[in-house]
C-alpha positions in Angstrom: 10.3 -10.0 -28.0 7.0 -8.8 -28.9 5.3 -7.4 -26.1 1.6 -9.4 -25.1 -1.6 -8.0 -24.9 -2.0 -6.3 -21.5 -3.8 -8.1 -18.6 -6.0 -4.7 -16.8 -7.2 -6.4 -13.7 -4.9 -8.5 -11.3 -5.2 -11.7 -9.6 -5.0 -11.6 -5.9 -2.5 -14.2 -4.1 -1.5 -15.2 -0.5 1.2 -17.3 0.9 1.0 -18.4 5.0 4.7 -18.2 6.3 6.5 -18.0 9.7 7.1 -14.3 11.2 8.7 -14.4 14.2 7.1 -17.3 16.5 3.9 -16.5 14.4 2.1 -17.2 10.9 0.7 -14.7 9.4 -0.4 -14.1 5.2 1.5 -12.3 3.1 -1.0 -11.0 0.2 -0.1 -9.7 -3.0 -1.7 -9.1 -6.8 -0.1 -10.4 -9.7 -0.4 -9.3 -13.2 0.7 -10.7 -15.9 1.6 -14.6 -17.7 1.0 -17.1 -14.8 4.1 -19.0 -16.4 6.1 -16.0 -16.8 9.5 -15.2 -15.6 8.4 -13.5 -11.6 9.7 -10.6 -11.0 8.8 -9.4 -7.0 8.2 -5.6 -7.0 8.4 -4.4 -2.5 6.8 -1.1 -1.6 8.6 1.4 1.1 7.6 1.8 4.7 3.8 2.8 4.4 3.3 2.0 1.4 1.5 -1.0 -0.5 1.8 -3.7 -4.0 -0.8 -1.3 -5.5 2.3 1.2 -6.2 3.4 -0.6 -9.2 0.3 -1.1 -10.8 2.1 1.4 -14.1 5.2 -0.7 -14.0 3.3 -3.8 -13.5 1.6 -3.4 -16.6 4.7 -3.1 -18.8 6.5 -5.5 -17.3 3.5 -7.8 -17.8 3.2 -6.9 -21.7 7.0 -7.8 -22.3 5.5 -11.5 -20.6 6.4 -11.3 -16.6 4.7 -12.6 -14.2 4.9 -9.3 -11.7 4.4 -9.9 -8.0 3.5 -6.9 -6.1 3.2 -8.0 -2.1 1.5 -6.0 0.7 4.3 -6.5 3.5 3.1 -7.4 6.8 0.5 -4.7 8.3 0.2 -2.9 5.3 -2.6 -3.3 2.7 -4.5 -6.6 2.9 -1.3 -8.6 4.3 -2.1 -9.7 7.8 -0.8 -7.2 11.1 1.3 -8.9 13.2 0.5 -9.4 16.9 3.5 -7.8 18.4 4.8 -4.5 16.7 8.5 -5.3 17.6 8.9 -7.8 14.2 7.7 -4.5 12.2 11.3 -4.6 11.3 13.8 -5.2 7.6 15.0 -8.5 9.3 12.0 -10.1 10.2 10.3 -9.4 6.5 13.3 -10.4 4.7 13.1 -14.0 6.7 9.6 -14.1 5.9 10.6 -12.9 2.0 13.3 -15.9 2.0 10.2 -18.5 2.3 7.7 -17.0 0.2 10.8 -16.4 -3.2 12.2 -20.0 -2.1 8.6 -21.3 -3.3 8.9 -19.0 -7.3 10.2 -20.8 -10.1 13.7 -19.5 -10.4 15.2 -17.3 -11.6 12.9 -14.2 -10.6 13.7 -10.4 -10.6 13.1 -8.0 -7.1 12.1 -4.5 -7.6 12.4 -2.7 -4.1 11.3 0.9 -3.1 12.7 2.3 0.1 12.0 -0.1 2.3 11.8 -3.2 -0.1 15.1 -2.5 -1.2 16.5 -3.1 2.3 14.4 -6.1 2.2 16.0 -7.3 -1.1 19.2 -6.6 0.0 18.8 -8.9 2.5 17.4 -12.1 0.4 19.9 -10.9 -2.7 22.4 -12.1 0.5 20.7 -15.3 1.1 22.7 -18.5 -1.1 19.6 -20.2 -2.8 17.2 -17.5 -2.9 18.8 -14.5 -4.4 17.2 -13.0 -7.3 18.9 -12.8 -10.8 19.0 -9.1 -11.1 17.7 -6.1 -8.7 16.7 -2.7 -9.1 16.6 -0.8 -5.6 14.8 2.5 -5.7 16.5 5.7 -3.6 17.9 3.4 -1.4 20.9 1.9 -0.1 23.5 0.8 2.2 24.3 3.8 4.2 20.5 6.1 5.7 21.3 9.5 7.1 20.0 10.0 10.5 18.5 13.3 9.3 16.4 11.4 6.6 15.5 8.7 9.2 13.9 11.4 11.4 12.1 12.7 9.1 10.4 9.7 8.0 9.5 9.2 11.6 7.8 12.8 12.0 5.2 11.9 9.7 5.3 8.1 10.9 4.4 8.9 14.4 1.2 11.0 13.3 -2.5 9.6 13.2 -4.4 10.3 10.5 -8.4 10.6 9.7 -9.8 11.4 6.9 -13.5 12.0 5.9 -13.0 11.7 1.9 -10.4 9.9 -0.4 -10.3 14.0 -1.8 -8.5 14.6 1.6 -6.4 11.2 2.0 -5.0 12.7 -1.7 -3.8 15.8 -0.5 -2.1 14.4 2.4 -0.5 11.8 0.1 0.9 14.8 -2.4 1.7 16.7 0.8 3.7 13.6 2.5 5.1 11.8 -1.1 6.0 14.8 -2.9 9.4 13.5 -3.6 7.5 11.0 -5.8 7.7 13.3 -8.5 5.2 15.5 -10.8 2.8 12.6 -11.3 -0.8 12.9 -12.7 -3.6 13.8 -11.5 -5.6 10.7 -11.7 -1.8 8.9 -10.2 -1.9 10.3 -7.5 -6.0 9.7 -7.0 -5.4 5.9 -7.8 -3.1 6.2 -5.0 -5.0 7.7 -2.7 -7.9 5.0 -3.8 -5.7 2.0 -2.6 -4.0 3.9 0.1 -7.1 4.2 2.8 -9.3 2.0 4.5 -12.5 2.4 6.2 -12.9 2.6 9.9 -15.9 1.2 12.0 -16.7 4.6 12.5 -17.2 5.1 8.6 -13.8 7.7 8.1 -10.8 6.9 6.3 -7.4 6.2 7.5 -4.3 4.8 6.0 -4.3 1.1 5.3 -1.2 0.3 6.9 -0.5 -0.9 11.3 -0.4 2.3 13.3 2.5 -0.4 15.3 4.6 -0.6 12.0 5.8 2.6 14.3 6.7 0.8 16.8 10.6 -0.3 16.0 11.4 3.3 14.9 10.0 5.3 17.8 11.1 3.1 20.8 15.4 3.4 19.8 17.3 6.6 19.0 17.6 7.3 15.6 21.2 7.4 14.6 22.6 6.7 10.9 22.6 3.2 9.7 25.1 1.5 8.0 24.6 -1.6 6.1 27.9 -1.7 3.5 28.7 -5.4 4.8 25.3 -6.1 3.3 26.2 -4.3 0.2 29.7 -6.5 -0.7 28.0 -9.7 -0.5 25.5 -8.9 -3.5 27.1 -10.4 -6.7 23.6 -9.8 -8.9 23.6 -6.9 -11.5 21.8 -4.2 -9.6 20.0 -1.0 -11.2 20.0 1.9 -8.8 17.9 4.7 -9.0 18.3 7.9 -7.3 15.6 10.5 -6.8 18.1 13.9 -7.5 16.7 15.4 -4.7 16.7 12.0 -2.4 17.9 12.8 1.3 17.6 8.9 2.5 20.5 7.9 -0.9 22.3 10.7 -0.8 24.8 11.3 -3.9 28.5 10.2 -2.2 26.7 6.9 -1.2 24.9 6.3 -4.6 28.2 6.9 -6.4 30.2 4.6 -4.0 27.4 1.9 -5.0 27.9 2.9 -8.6 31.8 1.8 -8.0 30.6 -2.0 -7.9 31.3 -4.2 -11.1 27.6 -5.0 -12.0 26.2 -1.6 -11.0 24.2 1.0 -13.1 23.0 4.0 -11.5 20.3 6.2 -12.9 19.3 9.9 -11.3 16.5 10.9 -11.8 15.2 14.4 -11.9 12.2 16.4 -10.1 11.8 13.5 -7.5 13.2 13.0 -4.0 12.4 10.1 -2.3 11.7 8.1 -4.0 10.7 8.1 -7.4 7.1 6.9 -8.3 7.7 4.5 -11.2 5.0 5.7 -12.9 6.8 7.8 -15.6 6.8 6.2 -18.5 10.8 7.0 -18.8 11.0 5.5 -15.6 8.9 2.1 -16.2 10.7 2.0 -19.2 14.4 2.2 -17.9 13.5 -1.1 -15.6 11.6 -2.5 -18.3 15.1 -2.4 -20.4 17.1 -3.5 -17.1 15.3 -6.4 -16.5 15.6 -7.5 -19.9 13.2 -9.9 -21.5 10.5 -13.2 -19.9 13.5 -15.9 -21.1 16.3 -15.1 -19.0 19.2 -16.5 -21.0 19.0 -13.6 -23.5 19.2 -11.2 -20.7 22.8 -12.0 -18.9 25.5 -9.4 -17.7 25.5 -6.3 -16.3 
């Protein structure tokens, strides 16, 4: 189909669910067709929606409706009041209300972290998306990688310009890939708050630490997970990932319905910004009317 004129700014959106014993907002910006087909696009760990602005916007001009959330106690998504539901089980229970509310079918892209959370509602009966794509990520996480991620978790950060939240961002996300100049400054625009004290800091829950630092970290196998999904599933692999290593991305390639993409000069994960990248979901998720888009 011919693709539609593209919509530059986004409309914000919140939805009030249970977390827990708590309500909280989960906040998002949509681009896109209001009527189009949704497709729900899930940032990793400390991270935020504003990551898929690129992909958002070709997605949008093929006629989706693209939903990019702020998960809890990151971006403008409410923090939650106790940092133990900072957790993949609590947001994919949270996920399972806000998806059960979209006109069906809908689409899930997940990086990192929102993959784990798709996996989890692409298990749910009722409110499993049509198709997924999950980003460097899947059912088996080294411990090594796990550790690492919690290094730079654990640390504080304060910033006195967005100039020096970018250079920690290239520093800390290199595996994102060789990405623009004016990328990686977007990111580090929509990456950093201001504090009462008038310095930047990242806009995410210094407690979304709080699960990861207070077990051992030890590998983490979800593969039960993994053989209850019966969507078609585009993986991706950063070539130099350590969290989706290559024996686990080619055991997931193994599955009827599975097509798995490497992708070169990134680690984890890969920014989606590249238009080869954007382009290679674009083609996975097929077109806005989903009955010329079936199979594998």
């Amino acid at each position: 189909m011919p693709e539609r004129s593209l919509v530059e700014r986004p409309r914000p959106g919140a939805f009030r669910c249970r977390v827990g014993p708590f309500q909280a907002s989960l906040r998002w910006v949509e681009w896109g067709p209001a009527d189009g087909m949704p497709v729900v696009c899930v940032h990793g760990l400390t991270r935020n929606g504003r990551d898929f602005d690129a992909l958002a916007l070709r997605l949008a001009a093929r006629g989706r409706r693209v939903i990019c959330p702020d998960v809890f106690g990151r971006g403008f998504s409410d923090w939650l009041p106790d940092g133990k539901l900072y957790a993949v089980p609590t947001y994919a229970l949270a996920f399972q209300q806000f998806v059960a509310q979209l006109p069906k079918p809908y689409d899930w892209v997940g990086t990192s972290m929102g993959g784990l959370i798709g996996m989890g509602v692409g298990a749910m009966p009722g409110v499993a998306p049509r198709r997924m794509v999950l980003n460097d990520i899947g059912p088996f996480l080294p411990g090594r990688a796990l550790q690492r991620i919690a290094a730079y978790l654990s640390l504080r950060h304060d910033f006195a310009t967005t100039e020096e939240v970018e250079t920690h961002l290239r520093l800390v996300h290199a595996g994102f890939g060789d990405l623009p100049d004016a990328a990686w400054r977007h990111m580090a625009e929509t990456s950093a708050r201001r504090t009462p004290e008038g310095r930047l800091t990242l806009h995410y829950d210094p407690a979304i630490a709080e699960p990861m630092m207070s077990t051992a970290i030890t590998d983490i196998d979800l593969w039960p997970v993994w053989e209850t999904l019966r969507q078609p599933i585009l993986v991706l692999r950063g070539a130099e990932s350590d969290l989706l290593d290559e024996t686990t991305a080619a055991a997931m390639a193994a599955r009827p319905g599975t097509r798995l993409v490497t992708i070169t000069g990134c680690g984890h994960a890969p920014g989606l910004i590249d238009p080869a990248q954007t382009a290679a979901l674009a083609d996975f998720l097929g077109p806005e009317h989903p009955a010329t888009a079936t199979g594998a």
